[in-house]
Backbone as a chain_set.jsonl record, in Angstrom:
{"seq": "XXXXXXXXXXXXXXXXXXXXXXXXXXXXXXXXXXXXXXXXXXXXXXXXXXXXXXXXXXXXXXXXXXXXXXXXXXXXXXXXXXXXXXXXXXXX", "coords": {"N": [[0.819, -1.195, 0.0], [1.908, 1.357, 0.759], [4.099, 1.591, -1.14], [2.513, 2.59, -3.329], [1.18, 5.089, -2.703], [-0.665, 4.453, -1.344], [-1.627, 4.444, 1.704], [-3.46, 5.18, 4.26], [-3.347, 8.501, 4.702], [-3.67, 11.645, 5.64], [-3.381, 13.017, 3.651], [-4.925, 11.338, 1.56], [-7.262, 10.951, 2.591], [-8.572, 13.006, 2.609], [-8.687, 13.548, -0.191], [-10.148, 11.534, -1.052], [-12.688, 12.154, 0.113], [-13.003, 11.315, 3.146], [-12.262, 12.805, 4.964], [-11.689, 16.387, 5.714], [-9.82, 18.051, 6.4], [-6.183, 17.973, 6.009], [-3.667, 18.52, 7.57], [-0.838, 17.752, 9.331], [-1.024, 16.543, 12.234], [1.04, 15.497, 14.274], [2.893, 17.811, 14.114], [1.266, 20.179, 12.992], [1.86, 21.706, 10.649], [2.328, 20.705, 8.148], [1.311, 19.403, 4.98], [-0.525, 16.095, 5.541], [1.253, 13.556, 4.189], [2.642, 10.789, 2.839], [5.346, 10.979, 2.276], [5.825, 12.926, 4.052], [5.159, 12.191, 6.685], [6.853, 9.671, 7.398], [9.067, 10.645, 6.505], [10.317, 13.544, 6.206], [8.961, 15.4, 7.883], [9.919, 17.389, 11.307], [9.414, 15.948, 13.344], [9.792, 12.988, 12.93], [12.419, 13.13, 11.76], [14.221, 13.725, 13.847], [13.627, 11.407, 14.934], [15.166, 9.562, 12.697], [17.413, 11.026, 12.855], [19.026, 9.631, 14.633], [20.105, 7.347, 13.754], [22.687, 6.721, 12.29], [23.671, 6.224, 9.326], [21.983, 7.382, 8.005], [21.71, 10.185, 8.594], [22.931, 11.857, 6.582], [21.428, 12.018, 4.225], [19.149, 13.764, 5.401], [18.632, 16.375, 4.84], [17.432, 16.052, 2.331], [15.367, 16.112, -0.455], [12.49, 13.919, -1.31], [10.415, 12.473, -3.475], [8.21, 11.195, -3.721], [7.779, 7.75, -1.742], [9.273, 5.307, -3.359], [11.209, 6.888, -4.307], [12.326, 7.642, -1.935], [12.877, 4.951, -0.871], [15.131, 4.551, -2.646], [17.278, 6.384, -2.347], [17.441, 5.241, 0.107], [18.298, 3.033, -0.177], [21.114, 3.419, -2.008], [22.713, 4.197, 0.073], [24.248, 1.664, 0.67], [24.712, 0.733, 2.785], [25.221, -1.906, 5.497], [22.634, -3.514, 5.681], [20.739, -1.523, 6.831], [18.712, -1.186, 5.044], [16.142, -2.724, 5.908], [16.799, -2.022, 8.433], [15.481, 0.753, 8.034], [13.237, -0.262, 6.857], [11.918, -1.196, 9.391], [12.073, 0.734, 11.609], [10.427, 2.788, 9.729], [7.94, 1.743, 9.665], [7.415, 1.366, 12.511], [6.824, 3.967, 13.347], [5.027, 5.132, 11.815]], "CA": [[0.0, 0.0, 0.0], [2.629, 2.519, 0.897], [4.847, 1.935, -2.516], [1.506, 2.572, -4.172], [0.966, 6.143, -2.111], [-2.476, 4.153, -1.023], [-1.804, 4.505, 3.052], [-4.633, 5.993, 4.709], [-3.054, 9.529, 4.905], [-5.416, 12.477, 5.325], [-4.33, 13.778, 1.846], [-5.456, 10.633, 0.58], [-8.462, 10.682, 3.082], [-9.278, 14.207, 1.883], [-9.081, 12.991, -1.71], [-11.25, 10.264, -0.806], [-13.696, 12.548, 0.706], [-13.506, 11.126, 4.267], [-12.041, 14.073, 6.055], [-11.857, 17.797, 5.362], [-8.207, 18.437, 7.085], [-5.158, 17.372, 5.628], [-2.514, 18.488, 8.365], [-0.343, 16.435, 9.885], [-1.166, 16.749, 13.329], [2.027, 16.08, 14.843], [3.912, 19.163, 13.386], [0.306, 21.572, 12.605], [2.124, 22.612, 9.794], [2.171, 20.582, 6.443], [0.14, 18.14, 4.556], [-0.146, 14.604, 5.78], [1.072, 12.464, 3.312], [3.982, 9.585, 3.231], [6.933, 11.595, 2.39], [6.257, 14.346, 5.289], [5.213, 10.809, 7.751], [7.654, 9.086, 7.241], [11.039, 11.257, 6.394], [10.263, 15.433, 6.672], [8.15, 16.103, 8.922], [10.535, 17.463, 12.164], [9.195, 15.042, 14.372], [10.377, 12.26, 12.278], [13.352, 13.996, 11.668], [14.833, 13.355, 15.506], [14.316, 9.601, 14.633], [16.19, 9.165, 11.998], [18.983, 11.35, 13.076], [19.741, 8.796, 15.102], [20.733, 6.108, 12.394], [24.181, 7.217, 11.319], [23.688, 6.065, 7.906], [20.478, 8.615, 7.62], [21.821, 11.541, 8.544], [23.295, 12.512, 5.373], [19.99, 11.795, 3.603], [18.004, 14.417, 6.506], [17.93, 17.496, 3.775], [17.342, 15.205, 0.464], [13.826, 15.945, -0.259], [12.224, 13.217, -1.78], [9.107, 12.96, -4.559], [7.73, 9.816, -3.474], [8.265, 6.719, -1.466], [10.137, 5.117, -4.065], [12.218, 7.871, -4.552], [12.951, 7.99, -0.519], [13.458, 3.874, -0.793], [15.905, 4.363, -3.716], [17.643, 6.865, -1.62], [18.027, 4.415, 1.266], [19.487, 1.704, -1.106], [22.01, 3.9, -2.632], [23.663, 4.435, 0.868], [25.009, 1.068, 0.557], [24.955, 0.101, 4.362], [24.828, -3.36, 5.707], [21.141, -4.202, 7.232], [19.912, -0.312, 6.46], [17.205, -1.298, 4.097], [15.645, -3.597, 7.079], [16.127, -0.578, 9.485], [14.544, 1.381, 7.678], [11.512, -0.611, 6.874], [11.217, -1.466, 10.772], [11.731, 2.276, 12.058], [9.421, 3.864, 8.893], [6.394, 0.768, 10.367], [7.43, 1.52, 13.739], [6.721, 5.104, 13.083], [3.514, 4.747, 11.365]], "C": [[0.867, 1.266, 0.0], [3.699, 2.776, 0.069], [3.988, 2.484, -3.573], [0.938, 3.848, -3.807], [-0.737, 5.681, -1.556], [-2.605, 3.736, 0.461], [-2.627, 5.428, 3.343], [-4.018, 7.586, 5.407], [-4.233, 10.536, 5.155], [-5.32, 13.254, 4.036], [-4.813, 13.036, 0.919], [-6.775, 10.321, 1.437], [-9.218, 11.821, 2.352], [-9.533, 14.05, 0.502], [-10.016, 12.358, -1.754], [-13.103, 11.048, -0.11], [-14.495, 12.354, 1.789], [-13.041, 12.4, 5.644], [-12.204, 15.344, 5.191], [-10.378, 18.421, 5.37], [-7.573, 17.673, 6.883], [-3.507, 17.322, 6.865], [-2.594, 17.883, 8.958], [-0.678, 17.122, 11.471], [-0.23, 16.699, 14.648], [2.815, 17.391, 15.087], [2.497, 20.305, 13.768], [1.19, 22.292, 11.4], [2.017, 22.072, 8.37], [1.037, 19.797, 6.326], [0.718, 16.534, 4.956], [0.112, 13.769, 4.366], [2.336, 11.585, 3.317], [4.878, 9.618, 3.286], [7.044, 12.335, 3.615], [6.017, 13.239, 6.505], [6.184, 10.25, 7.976], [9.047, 9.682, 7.247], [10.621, 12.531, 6.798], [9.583, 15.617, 7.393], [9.391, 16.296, 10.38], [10.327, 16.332, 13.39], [10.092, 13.939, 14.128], [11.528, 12.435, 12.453], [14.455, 13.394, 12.62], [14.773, 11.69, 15.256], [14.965, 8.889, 14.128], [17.764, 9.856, 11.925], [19.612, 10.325, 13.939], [20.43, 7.413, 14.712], [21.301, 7.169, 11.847], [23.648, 7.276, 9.859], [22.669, 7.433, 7.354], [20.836, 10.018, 7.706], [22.559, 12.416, 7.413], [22.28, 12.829, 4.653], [19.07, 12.854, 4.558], [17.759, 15.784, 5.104], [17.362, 17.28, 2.527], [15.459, 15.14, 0.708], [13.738, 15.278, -1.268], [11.024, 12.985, -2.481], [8.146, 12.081, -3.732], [8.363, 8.711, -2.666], [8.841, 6.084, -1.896], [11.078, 5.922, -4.105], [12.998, 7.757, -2.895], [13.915, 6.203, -0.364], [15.278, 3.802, -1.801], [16.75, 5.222, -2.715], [18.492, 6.116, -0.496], [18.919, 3.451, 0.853], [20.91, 2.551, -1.359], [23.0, 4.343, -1.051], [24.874, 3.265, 1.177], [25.982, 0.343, 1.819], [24.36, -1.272, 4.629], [23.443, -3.089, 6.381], [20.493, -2.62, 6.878], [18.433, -0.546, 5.908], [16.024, -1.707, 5.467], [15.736, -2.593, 8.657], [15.454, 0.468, 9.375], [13.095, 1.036, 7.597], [11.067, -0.749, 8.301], [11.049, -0.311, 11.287], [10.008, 2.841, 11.285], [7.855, 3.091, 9.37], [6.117, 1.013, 11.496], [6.104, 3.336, 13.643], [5.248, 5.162, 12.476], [2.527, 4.879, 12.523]], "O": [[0.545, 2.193, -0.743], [4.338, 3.82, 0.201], [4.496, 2.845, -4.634], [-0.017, 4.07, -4.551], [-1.705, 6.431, -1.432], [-3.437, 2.873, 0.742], [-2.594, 6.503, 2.745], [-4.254, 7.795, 6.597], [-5.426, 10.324, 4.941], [-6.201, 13.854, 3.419], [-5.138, 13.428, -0.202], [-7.44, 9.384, 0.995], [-10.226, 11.664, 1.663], [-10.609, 14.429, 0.039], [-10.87, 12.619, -2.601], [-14.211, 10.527, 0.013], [-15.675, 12.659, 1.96], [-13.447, 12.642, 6.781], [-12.781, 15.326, 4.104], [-9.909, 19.141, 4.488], [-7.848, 16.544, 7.289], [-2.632, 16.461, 6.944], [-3.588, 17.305, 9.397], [-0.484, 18.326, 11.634], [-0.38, 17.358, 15.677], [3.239, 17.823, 16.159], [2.62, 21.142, 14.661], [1.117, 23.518, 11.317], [1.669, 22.821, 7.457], [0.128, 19.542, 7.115], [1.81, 15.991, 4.786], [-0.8, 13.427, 3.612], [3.148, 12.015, 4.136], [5.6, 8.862, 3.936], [8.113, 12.436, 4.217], [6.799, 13.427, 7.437], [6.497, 10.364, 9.161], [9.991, 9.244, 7.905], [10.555, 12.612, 8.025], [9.847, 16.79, 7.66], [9.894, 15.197, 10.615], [11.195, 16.04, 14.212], [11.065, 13.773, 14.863], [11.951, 11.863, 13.458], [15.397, 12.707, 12.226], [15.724, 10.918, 15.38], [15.419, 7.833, 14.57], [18.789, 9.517, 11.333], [20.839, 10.234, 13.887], [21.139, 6.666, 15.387], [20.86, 8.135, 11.223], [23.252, 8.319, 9.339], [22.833, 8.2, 6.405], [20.343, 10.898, 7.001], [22.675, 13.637, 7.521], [22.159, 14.023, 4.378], [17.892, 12.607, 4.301], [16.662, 15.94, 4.569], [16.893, 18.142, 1.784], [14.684, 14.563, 1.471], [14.473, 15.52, -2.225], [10.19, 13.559, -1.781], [7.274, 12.648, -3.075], [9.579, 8.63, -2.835], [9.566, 5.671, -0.991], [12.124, 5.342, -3.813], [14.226, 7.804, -2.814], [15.072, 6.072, 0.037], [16.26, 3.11, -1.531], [17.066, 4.388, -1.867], [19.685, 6.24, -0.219], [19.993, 3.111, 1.349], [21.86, 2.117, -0.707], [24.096, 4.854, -1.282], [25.979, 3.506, 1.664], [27.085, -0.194, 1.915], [23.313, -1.709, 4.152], [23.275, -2.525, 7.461], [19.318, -2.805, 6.563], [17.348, -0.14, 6.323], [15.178, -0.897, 5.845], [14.959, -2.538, 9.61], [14.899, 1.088, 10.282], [12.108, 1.641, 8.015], [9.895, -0.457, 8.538], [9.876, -0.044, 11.547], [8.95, 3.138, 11.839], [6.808, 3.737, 9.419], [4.947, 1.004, 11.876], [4.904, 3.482, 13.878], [4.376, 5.279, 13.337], [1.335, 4.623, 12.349]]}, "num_chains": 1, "name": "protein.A"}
């Protein structure tokens, strides 16, 4: 669902026409959707500074989930991929 941008976000609830309000409610400041959940949003942010490998990747804004996965590959760290997917689920 979430390579497919089809996680129950609220800008894909608001698309859907089950909410009205798109902000993320952590922050109050952007739109909820999988890139700002997951990687930009400041909250986030503090979690993944704490994986070495990530903190190079903290200003790299990213289009899409693919684009953020491709990202994570290209760092070329042992076991990364697999910390990532458990953090970005955790996180969820």
């Amino acid at each position: 669902a979430a390579w497919r941008e089809a996680l129950p976000t609220k800008k894909n609830l608001c698309h859907r026409e089950v909410t009205h309000n798109s902000t993320f409610e952590f922050c109050n400041g952007e739109e909820e959707d999988t890139i700002h959940v997951l990687w930009e949003c400041q909250v986030t942010k503090v979690i993944w500074w704490e994986i070495e490998p990530c903190r190079s990747n903290l200003s790299t804004r990213f289009t899409c989930l693919a684009d953020l996965l491709t990202g994570i590959f290209h760092c070329n760290e042992p076991n990364l991929t697999e910390l990532f997917a458990f953090v970005a689920w955790s996180t969820w």
